[in-house]
N, C-alpha and C positions, 0 to 999 in steps of 0.2 A: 668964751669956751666953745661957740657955735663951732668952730674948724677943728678944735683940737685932737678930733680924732685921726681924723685926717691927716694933717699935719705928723700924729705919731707914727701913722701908718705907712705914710710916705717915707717916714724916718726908718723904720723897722724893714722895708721894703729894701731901700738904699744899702742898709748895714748890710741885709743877706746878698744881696748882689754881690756889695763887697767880699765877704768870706767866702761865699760860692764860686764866686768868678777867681778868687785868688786861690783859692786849695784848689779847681777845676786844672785852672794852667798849672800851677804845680806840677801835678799830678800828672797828665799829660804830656808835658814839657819830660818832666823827668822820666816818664816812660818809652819815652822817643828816643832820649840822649840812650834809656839802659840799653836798645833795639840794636843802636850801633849801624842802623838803615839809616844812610843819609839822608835817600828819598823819601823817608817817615817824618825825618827829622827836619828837612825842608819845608815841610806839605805842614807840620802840626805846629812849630815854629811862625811859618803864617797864619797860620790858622789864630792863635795866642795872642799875637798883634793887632788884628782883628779885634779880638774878645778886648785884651786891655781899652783900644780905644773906644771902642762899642758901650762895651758895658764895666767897665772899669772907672773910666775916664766921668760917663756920666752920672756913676753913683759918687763919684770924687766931689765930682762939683754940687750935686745935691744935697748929702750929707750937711755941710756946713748950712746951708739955706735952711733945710728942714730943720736944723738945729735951732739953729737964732727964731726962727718963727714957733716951735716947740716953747724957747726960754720966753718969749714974748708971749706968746699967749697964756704963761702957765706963769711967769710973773718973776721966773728966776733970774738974776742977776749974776752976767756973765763972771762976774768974779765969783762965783762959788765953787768951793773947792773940787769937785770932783768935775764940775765944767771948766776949769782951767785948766786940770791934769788933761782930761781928755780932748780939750784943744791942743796943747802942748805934744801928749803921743799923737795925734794926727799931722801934727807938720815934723812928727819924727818919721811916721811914715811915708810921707810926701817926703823925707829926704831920701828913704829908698826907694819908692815907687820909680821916681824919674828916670834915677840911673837905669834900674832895672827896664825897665820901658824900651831905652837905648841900649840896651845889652842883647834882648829879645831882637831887634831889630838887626842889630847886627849881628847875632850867629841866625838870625833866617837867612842873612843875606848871604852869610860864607856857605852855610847848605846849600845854597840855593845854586852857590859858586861851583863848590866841587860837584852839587851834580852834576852841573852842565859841563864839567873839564873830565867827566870820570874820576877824579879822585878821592882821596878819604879826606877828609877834614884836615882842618890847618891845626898847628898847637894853638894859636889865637882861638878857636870856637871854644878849646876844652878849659882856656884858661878864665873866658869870659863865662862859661857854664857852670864853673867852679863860683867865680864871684856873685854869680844869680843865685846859686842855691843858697850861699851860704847870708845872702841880703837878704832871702823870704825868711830866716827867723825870726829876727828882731821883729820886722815889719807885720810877721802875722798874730805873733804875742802881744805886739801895741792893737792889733784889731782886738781880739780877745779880751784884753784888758779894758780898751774904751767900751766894748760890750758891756761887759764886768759892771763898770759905774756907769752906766745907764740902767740898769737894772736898781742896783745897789743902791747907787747914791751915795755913798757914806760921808761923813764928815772926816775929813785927815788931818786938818791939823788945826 
């Protein structure tokens, strides 16, 4: 148990990245789209894709590490129930992150576009904007929830 603070800490550390950094671009992202300023929406758009891979990408890949050495040191075995849900909603969210990733990427790049042609945005940006917002719910309610049994733990079935 010499690490294990450690280890939780790094874990607690990772999960707030996570929620921070995902309701951060949210939040931003969505505040750019309401602007209706391309040049907002270019500029914060990269900005977003930056943050994902930055600080996204590397609480993604932590998470799971700090985890396993969490279960390891504390002697839990990956088959318990509220560590298989919460393995299970995490590759639910990894199946929205990615798309979303590539969605960000490309309406920075159509921003990016009609800046430099002068004109307003494509239907493609507002269609792919529409399917970013509507992929952060699921995916932020699975973060919430793996929270949730981390804390809890409960027994489910």
């Amino acid at each position: 148990m010499e690490y294990y603070w450690l280890a939780r800490w790094l874990h607690v550390i990772g999960a707030t990245v996570l929620i921070g950094t995902g309701s951060g671009i949210a939040f931003f992202m969505l505040m750019a789209h309401r602007s209706k300023d391309v040049a907002a929406i270019a500029h914060v758009a990269g900005s977003v894709v930056v943050a994902d891979f930055l600080f996204t990408a590397t609480a993604v890949i932590a998470q799971p590490l700090t985890g396993l050495w969490l279960a390891s040191l504390t002697g839990w075995p990956l088959d318990t129930q509220w560590i298989m849900l919460s393995l299970g909603l995490y590759a639910l969210i990894g199946l929205f992150w990615l798309p979303v990733v590539w969605m960000q990427m490309r309406m920075r790049d159509l921003a990016r576009a009609a800046l430099r042609e002068g004109g307003g945005l494509p239907p493609a940006y507002f269609r792919l904007f529409r399917l970013w917002f509507v992929s952060g719910f699921p995916a932020f309610a699975s973060v919430l929830a793996i929270v949730w049994l981390m804390i809890a733990r409960p027994p489910l079935w």
